[in-house]
Biopython code that builds the backbone (N, CA, C, O; Angstrom):
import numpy as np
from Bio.PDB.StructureBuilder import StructureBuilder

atoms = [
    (1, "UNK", "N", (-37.964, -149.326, 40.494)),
    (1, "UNK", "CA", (-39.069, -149.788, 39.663)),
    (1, "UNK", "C", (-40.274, -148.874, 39.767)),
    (1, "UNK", "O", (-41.286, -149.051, 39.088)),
    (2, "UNK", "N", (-40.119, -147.833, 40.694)),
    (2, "UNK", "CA", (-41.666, -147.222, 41.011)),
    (2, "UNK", "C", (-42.420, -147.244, 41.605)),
    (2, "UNK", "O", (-42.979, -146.258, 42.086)),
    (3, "UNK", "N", (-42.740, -148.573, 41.804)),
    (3, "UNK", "CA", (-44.167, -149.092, 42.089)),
    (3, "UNK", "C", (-44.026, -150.611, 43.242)),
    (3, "UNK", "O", (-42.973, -151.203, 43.004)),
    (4, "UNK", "N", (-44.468, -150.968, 43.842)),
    (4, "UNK", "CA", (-44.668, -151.950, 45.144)),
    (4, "UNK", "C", (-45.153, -153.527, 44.115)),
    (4, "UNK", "O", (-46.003, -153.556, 43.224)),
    (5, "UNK", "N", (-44.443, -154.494, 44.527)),
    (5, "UNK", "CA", (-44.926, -155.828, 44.086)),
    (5, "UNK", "C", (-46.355, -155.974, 44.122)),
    (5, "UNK", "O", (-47.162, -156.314, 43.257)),
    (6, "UNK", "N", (-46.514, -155.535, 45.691)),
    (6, "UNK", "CA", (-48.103, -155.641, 45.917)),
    (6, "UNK", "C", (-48.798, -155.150, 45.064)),
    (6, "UNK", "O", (-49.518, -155.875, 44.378)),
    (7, "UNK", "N", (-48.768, -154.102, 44.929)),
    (7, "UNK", "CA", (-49.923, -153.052, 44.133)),
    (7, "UNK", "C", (-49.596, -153.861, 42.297)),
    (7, "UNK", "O", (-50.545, -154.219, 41.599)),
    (8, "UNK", "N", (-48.682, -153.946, 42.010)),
    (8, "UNK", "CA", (-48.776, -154.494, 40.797)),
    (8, "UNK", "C", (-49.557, -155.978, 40.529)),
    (8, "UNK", "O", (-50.182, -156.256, 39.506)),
    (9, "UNK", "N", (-49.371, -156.831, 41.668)),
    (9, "UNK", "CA", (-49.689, -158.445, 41.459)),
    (9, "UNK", "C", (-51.218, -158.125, 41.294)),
    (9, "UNK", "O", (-51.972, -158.581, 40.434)),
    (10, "UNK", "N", (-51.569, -157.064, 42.509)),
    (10, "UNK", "CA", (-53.216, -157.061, 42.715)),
    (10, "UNK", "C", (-54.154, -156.183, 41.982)),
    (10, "UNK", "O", (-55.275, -155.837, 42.356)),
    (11, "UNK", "N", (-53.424, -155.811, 40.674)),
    (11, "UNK", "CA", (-53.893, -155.123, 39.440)),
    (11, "UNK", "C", (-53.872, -155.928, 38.045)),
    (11, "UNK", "O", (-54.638, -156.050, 37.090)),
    (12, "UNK", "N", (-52.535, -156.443, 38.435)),
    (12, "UNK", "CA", (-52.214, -156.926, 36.967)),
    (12, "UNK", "C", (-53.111, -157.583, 36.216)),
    (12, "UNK", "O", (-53.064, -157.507, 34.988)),
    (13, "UNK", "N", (-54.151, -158.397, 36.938)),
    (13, "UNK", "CA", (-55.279, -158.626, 35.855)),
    (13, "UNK", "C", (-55.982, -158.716, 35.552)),
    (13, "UNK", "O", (-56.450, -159.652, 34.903)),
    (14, "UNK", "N", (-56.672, -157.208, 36.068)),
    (14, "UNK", "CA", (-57.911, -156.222, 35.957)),
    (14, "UNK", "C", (-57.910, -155.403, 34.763)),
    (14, "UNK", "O", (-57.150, -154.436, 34.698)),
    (15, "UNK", "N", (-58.700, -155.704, 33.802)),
    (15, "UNK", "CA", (-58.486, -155.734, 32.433)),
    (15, "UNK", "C", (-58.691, -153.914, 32.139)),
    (15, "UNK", "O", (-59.555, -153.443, 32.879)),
    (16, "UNK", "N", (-58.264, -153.248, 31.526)),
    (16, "UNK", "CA", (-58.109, -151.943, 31.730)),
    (16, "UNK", "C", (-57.490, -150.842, 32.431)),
    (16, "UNK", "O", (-57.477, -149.623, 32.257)),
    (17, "UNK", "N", (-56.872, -151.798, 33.456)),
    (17, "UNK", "CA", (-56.230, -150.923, 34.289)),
    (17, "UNK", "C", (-54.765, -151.044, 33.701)),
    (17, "UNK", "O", (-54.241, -151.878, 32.962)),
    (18, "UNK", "N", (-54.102, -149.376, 34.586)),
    (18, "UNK", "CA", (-52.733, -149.144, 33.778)),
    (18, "UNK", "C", (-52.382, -148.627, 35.234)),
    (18, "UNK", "O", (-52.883, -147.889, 36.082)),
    (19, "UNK", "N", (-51.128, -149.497, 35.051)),
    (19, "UNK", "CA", (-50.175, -149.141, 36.170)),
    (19, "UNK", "C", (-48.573, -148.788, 35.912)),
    (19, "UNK", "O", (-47.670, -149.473, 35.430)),
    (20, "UNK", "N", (-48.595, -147.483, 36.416)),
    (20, "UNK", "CA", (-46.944, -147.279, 35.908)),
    (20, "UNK", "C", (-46.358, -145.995, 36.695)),
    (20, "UNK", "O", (-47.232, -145.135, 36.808)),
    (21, "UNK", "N", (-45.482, -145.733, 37.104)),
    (21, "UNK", "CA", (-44.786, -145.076, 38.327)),
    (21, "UNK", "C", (-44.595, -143.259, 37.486)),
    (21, "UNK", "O", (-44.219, -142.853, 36.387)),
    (22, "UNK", "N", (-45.019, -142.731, 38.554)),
    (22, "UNK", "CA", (-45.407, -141.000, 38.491)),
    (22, "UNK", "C", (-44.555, -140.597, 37.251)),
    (22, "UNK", "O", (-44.980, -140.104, 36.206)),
    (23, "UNK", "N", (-42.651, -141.050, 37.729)),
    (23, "UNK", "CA", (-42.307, -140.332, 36.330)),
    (23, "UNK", "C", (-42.643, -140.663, 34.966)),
    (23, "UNK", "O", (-42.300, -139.851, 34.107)),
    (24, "UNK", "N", (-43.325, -141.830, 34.573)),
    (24, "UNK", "CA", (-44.347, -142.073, 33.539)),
    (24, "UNK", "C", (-45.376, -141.552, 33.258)),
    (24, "UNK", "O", (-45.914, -141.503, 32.152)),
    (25, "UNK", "N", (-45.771, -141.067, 34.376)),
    (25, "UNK", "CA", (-47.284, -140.565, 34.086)),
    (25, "UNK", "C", (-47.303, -139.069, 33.038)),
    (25, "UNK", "O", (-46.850, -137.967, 33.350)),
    (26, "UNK", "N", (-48.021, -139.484, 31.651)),
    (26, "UNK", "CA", (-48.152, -138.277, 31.200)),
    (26, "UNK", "C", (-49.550, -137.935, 30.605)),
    (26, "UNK", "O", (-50.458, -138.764, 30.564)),
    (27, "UNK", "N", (-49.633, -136.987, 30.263)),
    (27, "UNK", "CA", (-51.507, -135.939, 29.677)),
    (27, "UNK", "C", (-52.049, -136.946, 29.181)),
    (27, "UNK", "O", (-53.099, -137.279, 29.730)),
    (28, "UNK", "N", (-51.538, -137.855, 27.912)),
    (28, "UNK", "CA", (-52.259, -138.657, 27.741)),
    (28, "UNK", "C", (-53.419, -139.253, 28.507)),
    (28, "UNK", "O", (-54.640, -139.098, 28.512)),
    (29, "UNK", "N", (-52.366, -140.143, 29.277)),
    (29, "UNK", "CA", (-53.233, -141.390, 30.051)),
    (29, "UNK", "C", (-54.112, -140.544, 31.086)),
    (29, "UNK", "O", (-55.067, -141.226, 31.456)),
    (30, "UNK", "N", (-54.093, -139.392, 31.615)),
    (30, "UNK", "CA", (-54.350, -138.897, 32.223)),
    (30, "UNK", "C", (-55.843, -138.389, 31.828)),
    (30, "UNK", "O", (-56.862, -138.636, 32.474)),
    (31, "UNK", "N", (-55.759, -137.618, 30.621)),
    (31, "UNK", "CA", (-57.586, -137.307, 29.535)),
    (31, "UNK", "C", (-57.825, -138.530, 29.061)),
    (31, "UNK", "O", (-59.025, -138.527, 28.789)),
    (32, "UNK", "N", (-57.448, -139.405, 28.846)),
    (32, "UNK", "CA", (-58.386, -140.331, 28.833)),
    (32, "UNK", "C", (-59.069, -141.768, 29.470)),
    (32, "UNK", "O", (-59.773, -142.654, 28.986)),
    (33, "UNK", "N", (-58.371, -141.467, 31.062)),
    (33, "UNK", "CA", (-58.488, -141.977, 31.815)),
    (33, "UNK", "C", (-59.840, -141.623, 32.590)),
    (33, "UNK", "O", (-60.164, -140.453, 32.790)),
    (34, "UNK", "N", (-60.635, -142.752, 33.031)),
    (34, "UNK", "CA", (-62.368, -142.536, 33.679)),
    (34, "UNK", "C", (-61.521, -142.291, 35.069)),
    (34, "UNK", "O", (-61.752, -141.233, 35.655)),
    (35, "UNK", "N", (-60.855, -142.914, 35.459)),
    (35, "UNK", "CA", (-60.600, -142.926, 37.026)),
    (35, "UNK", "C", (-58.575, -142.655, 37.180)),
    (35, "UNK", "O", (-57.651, -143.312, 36.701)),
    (36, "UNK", "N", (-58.580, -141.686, 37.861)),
    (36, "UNK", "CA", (-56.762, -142.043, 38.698)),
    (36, "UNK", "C", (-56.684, -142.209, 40.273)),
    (36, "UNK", "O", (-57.211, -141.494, 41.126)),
    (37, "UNK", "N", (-56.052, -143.110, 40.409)),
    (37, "UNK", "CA", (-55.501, -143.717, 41.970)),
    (37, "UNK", "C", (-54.147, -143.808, 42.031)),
    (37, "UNK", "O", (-53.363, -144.425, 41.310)),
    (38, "UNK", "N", (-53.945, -143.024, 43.108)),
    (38, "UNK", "CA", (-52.565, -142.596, 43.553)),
    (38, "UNK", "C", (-52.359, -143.581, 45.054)),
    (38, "UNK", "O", (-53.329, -144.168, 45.534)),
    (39, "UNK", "N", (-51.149, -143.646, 45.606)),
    (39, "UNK", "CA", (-50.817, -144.016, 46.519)),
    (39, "UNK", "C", (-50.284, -142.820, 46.898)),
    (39, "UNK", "O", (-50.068, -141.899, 46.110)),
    (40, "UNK", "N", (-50.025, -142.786, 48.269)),
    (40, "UNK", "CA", (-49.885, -140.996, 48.766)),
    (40, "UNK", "C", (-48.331, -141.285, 48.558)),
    (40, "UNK", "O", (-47.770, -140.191, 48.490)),
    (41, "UNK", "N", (-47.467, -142.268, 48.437)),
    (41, "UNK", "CA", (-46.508, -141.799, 47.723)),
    (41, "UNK", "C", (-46.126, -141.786, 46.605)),
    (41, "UNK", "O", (-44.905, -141.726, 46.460)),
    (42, "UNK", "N", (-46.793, -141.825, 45.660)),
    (42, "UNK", "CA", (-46.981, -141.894, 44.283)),
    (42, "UNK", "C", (-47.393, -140.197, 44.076)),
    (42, "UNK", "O", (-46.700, -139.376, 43.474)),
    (43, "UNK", "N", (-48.388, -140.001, 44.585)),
    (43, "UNK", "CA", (-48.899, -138.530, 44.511)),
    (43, "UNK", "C", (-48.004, -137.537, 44.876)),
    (43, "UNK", "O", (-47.621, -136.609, 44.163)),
    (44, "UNK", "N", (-47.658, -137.800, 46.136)),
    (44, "UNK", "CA", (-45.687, -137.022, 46.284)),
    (44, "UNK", "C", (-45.259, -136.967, 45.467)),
    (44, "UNK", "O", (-45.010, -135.791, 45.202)),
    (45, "UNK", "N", (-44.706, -138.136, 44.181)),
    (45, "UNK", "CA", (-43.946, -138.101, 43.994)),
    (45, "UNK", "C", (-43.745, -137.212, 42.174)),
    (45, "UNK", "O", (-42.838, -136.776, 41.465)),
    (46, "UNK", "N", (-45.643, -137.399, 42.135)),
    (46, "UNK", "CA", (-45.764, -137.047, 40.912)),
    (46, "UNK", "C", (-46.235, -135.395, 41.430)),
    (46, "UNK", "O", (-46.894, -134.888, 40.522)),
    (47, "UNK", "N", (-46.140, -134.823, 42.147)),
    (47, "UNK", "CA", (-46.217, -133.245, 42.807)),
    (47, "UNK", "C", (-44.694, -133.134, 42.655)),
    (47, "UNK", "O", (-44.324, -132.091, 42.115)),
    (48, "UNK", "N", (-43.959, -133.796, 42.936)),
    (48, "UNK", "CA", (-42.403, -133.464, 42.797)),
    (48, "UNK", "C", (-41.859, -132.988, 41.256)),
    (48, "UNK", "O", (-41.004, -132.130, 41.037)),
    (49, "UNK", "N", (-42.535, -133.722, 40.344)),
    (49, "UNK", "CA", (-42.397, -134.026, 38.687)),
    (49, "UNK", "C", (-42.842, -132.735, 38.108)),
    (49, "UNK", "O", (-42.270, -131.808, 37.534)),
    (50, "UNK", "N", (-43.811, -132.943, 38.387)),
    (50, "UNK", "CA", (-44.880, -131.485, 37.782)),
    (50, "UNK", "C", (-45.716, -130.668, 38.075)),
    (50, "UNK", "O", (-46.631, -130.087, 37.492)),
    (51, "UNK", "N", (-45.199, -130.694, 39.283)),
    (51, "UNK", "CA", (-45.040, -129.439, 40.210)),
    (51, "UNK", "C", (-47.366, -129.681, 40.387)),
    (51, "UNK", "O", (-48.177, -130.287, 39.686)),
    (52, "UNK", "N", (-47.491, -128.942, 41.496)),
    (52, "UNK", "CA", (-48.867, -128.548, 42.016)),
    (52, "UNK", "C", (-49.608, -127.856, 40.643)),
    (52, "UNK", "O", (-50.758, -127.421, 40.716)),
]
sb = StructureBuilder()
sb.init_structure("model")
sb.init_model(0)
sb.init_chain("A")
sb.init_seg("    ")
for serial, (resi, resn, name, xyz) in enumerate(atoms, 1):
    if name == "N":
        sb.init_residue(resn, " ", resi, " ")
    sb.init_atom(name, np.array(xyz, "f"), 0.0, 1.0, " ", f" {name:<3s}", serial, name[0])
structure = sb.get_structure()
């Protein structure tokens, strides 16, 4: 699934926020995003994807 129960329950309904696992993550959400938060294995995992 990506992503931890936890981290999803304790987002899900914080109005604006987008949660979705590294191999999702693309340019889009990324420019027009004010803020990104990674979990350090999330950030691994999206350094694995598309490279440094």
């Amino acid at each position: 699934d990506g992503y931890s129960d936890y981290i999803f329950k304790s987002v899900n309904n914080i109005p604006g926020v987008k949660i979705l696992p590294a191999e999702r993550l693309n340019v889009y959400d990324v420019i027009t995003s004010e803020h990104l938060l990674f979990s350090r294995d999330g950030l691994k995992r999206a350094v694995e994807v598309f490279g440094e």
